[in-house]
matplotlib code that plots the C-alpha trace (Angstrom):
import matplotlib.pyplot as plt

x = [-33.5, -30.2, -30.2, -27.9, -27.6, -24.4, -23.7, -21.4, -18.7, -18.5, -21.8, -21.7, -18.5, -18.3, -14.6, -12.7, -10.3, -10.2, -12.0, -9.0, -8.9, -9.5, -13.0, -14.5, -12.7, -14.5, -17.5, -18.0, -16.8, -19.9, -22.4, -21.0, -21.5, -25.8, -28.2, -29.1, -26.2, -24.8, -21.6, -20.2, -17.3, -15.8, -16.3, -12.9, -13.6, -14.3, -13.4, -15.2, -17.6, -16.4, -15.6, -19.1, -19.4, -21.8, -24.0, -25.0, -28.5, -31.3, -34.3, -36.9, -35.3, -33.8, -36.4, -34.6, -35.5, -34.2, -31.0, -30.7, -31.5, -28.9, -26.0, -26.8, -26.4, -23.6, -21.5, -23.1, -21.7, -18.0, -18.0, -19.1, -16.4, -13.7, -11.9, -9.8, -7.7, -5.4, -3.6, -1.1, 1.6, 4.8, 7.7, 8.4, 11.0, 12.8, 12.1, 13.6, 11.7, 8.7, 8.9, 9.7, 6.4, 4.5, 5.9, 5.4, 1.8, 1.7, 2.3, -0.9, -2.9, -6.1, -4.3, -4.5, -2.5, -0.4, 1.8, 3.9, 5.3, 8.5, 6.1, 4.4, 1.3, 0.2, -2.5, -4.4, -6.6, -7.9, -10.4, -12.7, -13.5, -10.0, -8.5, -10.1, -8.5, -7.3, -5.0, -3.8, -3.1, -1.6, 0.8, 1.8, 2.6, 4.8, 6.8, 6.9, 4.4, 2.1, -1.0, -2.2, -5.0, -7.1, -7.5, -9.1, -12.5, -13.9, -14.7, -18.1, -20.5, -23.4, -23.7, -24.8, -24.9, -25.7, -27.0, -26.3, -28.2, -28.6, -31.5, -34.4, -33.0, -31.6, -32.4, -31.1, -30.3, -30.1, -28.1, -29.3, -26.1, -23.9, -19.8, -18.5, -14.7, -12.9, -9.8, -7.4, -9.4, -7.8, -4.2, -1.8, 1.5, 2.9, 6.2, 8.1, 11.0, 11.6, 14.1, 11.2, 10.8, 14.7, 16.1, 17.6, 19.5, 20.7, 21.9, 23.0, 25.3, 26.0, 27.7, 29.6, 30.8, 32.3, 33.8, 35.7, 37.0, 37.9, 39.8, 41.3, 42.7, 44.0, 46.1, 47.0, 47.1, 50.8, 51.3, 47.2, 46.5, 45.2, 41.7, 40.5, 39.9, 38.6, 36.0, 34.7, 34.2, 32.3, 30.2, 29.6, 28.6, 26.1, 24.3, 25.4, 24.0, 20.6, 18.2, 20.0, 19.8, 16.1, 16.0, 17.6, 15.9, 12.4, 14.1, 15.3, 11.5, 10.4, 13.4, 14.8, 18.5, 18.5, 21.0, 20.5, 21.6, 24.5, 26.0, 25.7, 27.8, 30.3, 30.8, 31.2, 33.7, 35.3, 35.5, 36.8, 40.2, 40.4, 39.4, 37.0, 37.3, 36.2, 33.1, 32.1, 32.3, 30.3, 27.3, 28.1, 27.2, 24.0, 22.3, 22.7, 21.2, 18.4, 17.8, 18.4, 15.3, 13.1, 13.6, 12.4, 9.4, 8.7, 8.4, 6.0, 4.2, 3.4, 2.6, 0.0, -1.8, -1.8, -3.7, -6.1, -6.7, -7.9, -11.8, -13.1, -14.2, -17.9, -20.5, -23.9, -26.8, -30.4, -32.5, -36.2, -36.5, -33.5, -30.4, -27.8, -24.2, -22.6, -19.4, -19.0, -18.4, -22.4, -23.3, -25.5, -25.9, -29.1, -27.9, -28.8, -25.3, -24.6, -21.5, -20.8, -18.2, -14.5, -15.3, -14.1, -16.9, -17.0, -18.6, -18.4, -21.7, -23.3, -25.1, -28.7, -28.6, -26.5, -23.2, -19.9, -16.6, -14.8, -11.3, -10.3, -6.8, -6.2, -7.8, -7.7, -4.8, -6.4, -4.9, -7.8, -11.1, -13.9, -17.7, -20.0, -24.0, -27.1, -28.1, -31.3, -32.6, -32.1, -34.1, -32.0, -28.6, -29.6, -30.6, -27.0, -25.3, -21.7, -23.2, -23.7, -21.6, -18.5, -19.7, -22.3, -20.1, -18.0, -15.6, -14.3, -11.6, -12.3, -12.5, -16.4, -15.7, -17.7, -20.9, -23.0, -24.2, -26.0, -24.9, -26.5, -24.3, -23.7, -20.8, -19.9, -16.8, -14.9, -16.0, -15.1, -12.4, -10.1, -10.7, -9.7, -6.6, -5.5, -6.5, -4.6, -1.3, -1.7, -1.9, 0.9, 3.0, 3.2, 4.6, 8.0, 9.7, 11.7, 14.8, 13.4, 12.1, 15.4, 17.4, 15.0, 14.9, 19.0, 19.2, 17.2, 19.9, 23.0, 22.8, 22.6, 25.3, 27.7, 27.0, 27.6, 30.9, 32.0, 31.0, 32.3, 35.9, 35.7, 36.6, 39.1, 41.9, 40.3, 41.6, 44.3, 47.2, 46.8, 46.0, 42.8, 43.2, 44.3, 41.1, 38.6, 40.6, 40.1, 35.6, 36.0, 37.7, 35.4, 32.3, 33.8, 34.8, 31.1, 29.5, 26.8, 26.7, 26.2, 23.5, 21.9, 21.4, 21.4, 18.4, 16.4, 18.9, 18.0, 14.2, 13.6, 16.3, 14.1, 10.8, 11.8, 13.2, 10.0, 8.3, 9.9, 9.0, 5.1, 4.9, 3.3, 5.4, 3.5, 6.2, 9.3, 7.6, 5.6, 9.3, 11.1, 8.6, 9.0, 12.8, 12.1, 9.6, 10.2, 7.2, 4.5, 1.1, -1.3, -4.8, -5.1, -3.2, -3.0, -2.6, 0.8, 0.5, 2.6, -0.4, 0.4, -2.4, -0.9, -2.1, -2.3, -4.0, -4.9, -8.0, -9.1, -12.4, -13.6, -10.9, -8.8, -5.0, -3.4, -0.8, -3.5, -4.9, -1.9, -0.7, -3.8]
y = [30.3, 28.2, 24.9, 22.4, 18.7, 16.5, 13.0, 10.0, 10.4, 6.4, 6.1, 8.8, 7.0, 3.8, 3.5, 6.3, 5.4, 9.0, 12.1, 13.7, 11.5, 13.2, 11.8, 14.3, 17.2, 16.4, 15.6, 18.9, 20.6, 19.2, 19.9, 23.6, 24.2, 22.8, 25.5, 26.6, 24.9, 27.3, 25.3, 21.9, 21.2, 18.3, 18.0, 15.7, 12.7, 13.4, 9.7, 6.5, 8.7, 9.0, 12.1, 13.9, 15.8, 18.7, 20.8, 24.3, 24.7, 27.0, 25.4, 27.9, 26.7, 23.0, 20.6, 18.1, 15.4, 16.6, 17.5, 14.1, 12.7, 15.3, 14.4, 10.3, 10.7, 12.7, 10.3, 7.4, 8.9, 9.7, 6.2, 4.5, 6.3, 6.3, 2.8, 2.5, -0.3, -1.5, -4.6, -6.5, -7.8, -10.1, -9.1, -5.2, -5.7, -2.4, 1.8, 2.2, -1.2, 0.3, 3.8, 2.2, 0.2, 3.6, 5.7, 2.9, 2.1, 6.4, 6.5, 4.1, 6.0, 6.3, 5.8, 9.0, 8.1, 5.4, 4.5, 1.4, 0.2, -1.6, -3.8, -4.8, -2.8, -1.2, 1.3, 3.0, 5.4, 4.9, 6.4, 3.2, 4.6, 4.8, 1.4, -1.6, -3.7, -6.1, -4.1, -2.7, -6.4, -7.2, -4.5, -5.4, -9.0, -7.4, -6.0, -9.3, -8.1, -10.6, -9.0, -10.9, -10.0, -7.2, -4.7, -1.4, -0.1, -0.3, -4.0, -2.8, -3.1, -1.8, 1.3, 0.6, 3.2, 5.8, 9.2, 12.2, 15.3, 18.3, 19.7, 18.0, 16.0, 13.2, 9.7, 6.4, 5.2, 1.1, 0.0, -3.8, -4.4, -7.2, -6.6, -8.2, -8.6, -7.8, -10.2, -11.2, -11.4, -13.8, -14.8, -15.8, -17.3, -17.8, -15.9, -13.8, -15.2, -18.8, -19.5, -17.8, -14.7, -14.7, -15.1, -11.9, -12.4, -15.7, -14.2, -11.1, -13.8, -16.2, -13.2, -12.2, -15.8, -16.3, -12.7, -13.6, -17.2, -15.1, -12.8, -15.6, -17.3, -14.0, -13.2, -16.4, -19.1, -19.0, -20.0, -19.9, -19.1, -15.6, -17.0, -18.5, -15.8, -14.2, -16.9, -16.0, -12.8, -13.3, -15.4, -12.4, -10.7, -12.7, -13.2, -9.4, -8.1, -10.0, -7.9, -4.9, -5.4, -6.3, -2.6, -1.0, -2.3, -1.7, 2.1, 2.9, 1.5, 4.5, 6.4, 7.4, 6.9, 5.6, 4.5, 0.9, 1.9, 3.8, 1.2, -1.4, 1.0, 1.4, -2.0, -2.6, 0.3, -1.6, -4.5, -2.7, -1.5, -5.0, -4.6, -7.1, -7.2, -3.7, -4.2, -7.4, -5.8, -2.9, -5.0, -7.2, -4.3, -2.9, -6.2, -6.8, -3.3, -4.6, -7.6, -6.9, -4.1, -6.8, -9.0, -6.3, -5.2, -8.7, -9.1, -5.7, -6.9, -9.9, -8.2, -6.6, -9.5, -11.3, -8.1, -8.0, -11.9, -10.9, -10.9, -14.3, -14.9, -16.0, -14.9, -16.4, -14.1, -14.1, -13.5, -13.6, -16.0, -18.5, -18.6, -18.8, -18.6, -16.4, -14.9, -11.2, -9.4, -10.0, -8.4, -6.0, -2.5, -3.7, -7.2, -9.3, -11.2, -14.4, -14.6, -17.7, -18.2, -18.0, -16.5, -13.7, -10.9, -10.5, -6.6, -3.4, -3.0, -2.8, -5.8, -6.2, -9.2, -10.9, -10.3, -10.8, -10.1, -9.1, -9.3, -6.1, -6.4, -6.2, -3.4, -0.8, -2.7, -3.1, -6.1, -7.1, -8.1, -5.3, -6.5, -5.5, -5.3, -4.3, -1.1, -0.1, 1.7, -0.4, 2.2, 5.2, 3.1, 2.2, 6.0, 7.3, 4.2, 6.3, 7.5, 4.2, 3.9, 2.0, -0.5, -1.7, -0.9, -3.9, -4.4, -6.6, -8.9, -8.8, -11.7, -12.9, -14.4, -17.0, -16.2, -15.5, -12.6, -11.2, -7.7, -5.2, -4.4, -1.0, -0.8, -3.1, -5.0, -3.0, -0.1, -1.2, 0.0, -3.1, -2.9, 0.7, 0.3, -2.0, 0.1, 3.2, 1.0, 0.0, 3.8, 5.0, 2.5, 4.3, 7.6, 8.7, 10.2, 14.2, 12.3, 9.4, 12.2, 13.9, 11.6, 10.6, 14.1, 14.4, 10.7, 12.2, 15.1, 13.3, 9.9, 11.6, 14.2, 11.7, 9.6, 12.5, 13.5, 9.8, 10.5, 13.7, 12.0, 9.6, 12.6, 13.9, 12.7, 15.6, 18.7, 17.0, 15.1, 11.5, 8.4, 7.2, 4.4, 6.9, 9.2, 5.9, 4.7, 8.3, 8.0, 4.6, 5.5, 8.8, 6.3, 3.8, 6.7, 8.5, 5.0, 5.8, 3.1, 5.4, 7.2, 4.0, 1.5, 3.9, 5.4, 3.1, 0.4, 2.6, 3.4, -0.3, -1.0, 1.1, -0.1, -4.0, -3.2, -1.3, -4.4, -6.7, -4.5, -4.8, -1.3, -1.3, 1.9, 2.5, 4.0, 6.2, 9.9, 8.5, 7.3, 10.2, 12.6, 10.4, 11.6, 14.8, 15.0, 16.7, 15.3, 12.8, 13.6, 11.1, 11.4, 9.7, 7.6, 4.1, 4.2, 2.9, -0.8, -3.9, -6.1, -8.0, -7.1, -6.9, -6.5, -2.7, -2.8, -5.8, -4.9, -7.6, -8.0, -9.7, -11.0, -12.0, -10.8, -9.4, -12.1, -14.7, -13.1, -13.2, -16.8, -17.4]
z = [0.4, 0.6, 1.6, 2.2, 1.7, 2.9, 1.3, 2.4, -0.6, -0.4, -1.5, -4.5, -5.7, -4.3, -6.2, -4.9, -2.3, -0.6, -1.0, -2.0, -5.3, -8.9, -8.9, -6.1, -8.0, -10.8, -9.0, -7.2, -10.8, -12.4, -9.8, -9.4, -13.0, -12.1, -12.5, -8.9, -7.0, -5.4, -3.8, -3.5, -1.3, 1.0, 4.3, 6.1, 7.7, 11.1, 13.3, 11.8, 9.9, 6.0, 4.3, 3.0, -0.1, 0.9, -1.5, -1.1, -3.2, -4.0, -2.4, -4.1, -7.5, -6.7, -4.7, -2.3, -4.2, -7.9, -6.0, -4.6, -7.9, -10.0, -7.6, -7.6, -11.4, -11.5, -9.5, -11.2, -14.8, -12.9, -11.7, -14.9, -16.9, -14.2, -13.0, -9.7, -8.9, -6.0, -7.0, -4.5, -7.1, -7.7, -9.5, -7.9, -5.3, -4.8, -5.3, -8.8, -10.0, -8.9, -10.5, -13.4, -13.8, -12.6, -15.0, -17.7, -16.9, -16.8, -20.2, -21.6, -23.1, -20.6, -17.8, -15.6, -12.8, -11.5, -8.9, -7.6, -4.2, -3.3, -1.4, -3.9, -4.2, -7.6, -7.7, -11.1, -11.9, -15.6, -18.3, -19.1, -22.5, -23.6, -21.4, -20.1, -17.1, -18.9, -20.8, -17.6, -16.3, -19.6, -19.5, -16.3, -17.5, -20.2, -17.2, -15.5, -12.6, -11.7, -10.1, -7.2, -4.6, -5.3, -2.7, -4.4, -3.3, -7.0, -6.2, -4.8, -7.0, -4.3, -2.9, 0.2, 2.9, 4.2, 3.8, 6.3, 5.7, 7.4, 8.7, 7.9, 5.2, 7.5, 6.1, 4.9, 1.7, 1.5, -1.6, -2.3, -4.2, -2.7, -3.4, -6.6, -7.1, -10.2, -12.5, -10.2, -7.1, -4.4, -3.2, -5.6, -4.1, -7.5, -7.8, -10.9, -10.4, -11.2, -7.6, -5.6, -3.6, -2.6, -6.0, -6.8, -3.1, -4.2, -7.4, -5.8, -3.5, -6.5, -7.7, -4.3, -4.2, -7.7, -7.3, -4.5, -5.7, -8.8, -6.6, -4.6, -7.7, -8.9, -5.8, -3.6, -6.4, -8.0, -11.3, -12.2, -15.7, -16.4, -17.7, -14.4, -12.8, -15.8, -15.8, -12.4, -12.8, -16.2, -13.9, -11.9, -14.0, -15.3, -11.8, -10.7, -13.3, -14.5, -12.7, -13.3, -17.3, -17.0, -15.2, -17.9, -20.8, -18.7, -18.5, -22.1, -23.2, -21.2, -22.6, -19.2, -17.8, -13.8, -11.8, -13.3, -16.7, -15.4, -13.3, -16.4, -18.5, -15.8, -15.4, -19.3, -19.0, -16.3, -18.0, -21.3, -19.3, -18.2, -14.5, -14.5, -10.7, -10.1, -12.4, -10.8, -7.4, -8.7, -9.6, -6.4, -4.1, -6.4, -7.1, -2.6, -2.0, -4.6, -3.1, 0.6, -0.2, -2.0, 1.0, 3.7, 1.5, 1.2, 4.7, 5.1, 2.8, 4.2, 7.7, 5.4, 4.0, 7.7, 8.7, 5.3, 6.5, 9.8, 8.5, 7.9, 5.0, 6.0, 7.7, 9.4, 8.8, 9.1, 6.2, 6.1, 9.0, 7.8, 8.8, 5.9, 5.4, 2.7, 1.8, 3.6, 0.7, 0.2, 3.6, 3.2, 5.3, 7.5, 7.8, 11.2, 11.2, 14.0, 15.9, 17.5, 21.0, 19.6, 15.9, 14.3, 13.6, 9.9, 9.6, 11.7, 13.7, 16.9, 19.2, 19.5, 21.1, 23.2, 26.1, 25.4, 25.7, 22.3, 21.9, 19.8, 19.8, 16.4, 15.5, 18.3, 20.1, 23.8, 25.7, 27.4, 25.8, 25.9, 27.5, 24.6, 25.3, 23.1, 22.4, 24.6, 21.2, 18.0, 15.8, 16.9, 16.8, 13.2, 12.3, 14.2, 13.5, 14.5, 17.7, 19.4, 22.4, 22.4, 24.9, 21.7, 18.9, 17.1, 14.5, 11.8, 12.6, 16.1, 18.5, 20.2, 23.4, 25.3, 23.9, 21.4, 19.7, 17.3, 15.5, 12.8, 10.0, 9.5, 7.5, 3.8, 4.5, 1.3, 4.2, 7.8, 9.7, 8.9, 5.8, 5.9, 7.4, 5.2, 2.0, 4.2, 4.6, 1.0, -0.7, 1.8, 0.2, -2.7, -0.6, -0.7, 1.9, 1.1, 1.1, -1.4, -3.7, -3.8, -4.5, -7.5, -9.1, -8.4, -10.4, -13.6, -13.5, -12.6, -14.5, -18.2, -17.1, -16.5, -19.6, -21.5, -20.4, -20.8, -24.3, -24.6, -22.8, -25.8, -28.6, -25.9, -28.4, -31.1, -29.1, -27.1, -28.5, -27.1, -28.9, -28.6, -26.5, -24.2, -24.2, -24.1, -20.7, -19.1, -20.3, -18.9, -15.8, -15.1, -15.6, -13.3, -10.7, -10.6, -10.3, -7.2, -5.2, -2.0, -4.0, -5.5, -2.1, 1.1, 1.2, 0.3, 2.8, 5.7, 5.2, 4.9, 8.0, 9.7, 8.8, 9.3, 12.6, 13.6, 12.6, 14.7, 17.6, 16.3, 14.6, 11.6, 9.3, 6.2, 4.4, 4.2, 4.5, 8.0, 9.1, 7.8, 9.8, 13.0, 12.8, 13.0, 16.1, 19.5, 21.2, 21.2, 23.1, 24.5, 25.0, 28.1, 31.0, 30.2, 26.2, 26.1, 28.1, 27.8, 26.5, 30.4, 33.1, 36.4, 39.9, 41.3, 44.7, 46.9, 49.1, 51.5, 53.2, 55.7, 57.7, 55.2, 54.9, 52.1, 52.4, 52.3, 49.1, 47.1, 48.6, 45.9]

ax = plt.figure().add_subplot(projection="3d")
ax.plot(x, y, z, "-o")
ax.set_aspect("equal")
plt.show()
């Protein structure tokens, strides 16, 4: 007789970020391959309840309990030799930067997958018996990326939760782990670059500035001698073209040509046939693409920390009659946590004691605090923990209001919905939009092609009679002319105009794809009236009683 039994994916790898990671493939492959396992497949995440993996078994063959037992050890042998990690970093301040440290951590042996973010947010999946973390971390060093806070979901070191089963096989599974957090844990405001966050603006204007005195000198001053000007624009080409070099040298490690190396070569070719203006202006407008896009990732990716701060950091629970304070990430599924008047709530749950009104603004975005009661059945709320009704139901990083109240933890703070989000924002990062990705493939193809025809210009002089000199100047003049600065800064420039000024309105964009797709909509549908507010209550209907007027009402 077939049975079937559905598991919490979070709990059978407490490391994966999503259950369409390389883990759950492997997962299901092994339990397939299990003598009397008929199927294993994913079930989506239906709301706040996680993404199951469900098992179709023999029950004349396979006993509940083995089967719980088989597919507890298989995820506990994928997790042991599988690592996950989500590191924000400093140092990664633009597109091409950041492909270039995935494709270079790629290329570790070990290292399965790996993928970078303008913003700053660097995520890897690795083999643990072929790389440790601190190689990882080390490498990154090598590129001059500093990791930071740690934000991946293999910092659990519990696996608390819950199990879902159908049929008769409904229970729950309590882990007693508490959270543990990995090398690199905690904010770290030190900086790559030794001006600060802005310095590859400040060169990027350094350069600007001694491009245009430079020019200045060359065409208003009368009489100036030809080296002065000269001088400038050799400054400007130092500052222009710092970060660019670094890119380049990061790039021919990897042995691949972007857009980085290509501009470098064009401005030595400009500088060759003596127009040192037209190089310096070159790197002038690439180094203020790059840091104009470091700038506006830095400030998403400081809109994301302010949200990952949102959760305090504490949490007052009740233990075996005492009352103790410990850090959240030690909260338990099952734990009895206090919220005082005015704190934030440091776990998702649901009241069972107390009245209050919670402000959940920053997480579902409502204007006006919600009245939260207890549930009239604790048992059953903590057996259905995501069927308790809204008016009980509370989240992390929300606001208590006069009163307090005391809530059961359902849900590790690595696991609530914050905490969720934030992971969400941080993996969507890492997306590029059609555009982004086309551009990337058309670089690969274009930069090489057009430093082999400037190399191929350079033996022009062996089938056409011309001097030498003469075929070099046309190379150089080619490189100059296919020089992409369009291609280089304007996709990237308008995806992240877009994104800051999306931000300044309070909408949070998690990437170029989600932008991208946004463009090409033809309508938006809302679920109900009164979705879309202006965060500002406002009187609707004045109903007076008793003798009194509406005039005297709103005199009030």
């Amino acid at each position: 007789m077939t049975e079937k039994l559905e598991l919490d994916i979070p709990v059978l790898l407490p490391e994966v970020p999503d259950a369409a990671d390389a883990c759950v493939g492997r997962l299901i492959l092994t339990l397939s391959a299990k003598p009397g396992v008929e199927r294993a497949h994913v079930l989506p995440a239906d709301g706040d309840a996680p993404a199951k993996l469900c098992i179709h078994f023999d029950g004349a063959a396979l006993p509940l309990p083995r089967v719980r037992e088989m597919v507890r050890a298989a995820g506990a042998e994928i997790s042991g030799r599988y690592g996950h990690a989500i590191w924000q970093v400093e140092g990664i301040g633009h597109e091409r930067r950041a492909r270039t440290v995935g494709e270079t951590l790629c290329q570790m042996p070990g290292v399965l997958q790996a993928d970078a973010s303008a913003s700053g947010s660097v995520r890897v999946e690795y083999d643990k018996e072929r790389v440790d973390e601190a190689a990882i971390i080390a490498a990154l060093g090598k590129l001059k990326v500093k990791p930071g806070k740690r934000t991946g979901s293999d910092q659990a070191g519990g696996h608390a939760g819950h199990d879902h089963s159908s049929g008769d096989h409904a229970g729950h599974d309590h882990g007693d782990g508490a959270e543990k957090h990995g090398p690199g844990d905690g904010h770290d405001h030190a900086h790559a670059n030794f001006l600060g966050p802005n310095t590859e603006l400040i060169f990027a204007l350094a350069c600007g500035a001694l491009l245009a005195i430079g020019f200045a000198i060359e065409k208003l001053v009368a009489g100036a001698p030809d080296w002065l000007p000269t001088a400038f624009y050799v400054g400007a080409y130092v500052f222009g073209g710092f970060f660019t070099l670094r890119e380049a040298i990061d790039n021919l490690k990897i042995k691949k040509f972007e857009i980085d190396t290509l501009m470098l070569v064009a401005a030595a070719g400009a500088a060759a046939l003596g127009a040192f203006a037209e190089g310096a202006l070159l790197l002038f407008l690439f180094s203020l693409g790059h840091a104009l896009e470091h700038y506006a990732m830095g400030r998403a990716k400081r809109a994301i920390e302010a949200l990952a701060e949102l959760a305090p950091d504490k949490a007052t629970v009740r233990r075996d009659g005492q009352t103790l304070e410990i850090p959240v990430e030690e909260l338990v599924v099952g734990d009895v946590v206090i919220v005082r008047p005015n704190e934030r709530l440091p776990a998702d749950g649901f009241v069972i004691k107390g009245s209050s009104a919670i402000n959940q603004a920053p997480v579902t975005g409502e204007s006006i605090p919600v009245d939260k009661e207890p549930v009239a059945d604790v048992e059953a709320a903590r057996a259905k923990p995501d069927a308790v009704e809204a008016t009980s139901r509370v989240f992390a990083g929300t606001i208590n209001g006069g009163a307090a109240i005391e809530i059961e933890v359902t849900r590790r703070s690595n696991e609530s919905a914050l905490a969720k989000v934030v992971k969400m924002v941080s993996e969507a990062e890492t997306q590029k939009s059609p555009t982004q990705r086309f551009t990337d493939r058309f670089e690969r193809v274009f930069v090489p092609a057009v430093l082999a025809l400037s190399f191929l210009l350079l033996f022009a002089w062996v089938v056409v009679d011309e001097p030498f000199r003469d075929s070099f100047y046309r190379a150089m003049a080619v490189l100059v002319a296919a020089s992409p600065c369009a291609l280089a800064i304007a996709t990237p420039s308008a995806v992240l105009s877009g994104v800051a000024r999306a931000a300044r309105g309070g909408v949070l964009v998690k990437g170029g794809a989600p932008l991208e797709n946004l463009g090409s909509l033809k309508a938006i549908a809302f679920d109900k009236t009164g979705t879309l507010t202006e965060g500002r209550p406002r009187i609707t209907d004045v109903v007076p009683v008793d003798g009194a007027s509406e005039e005297d009402l709103l005199a009030l």
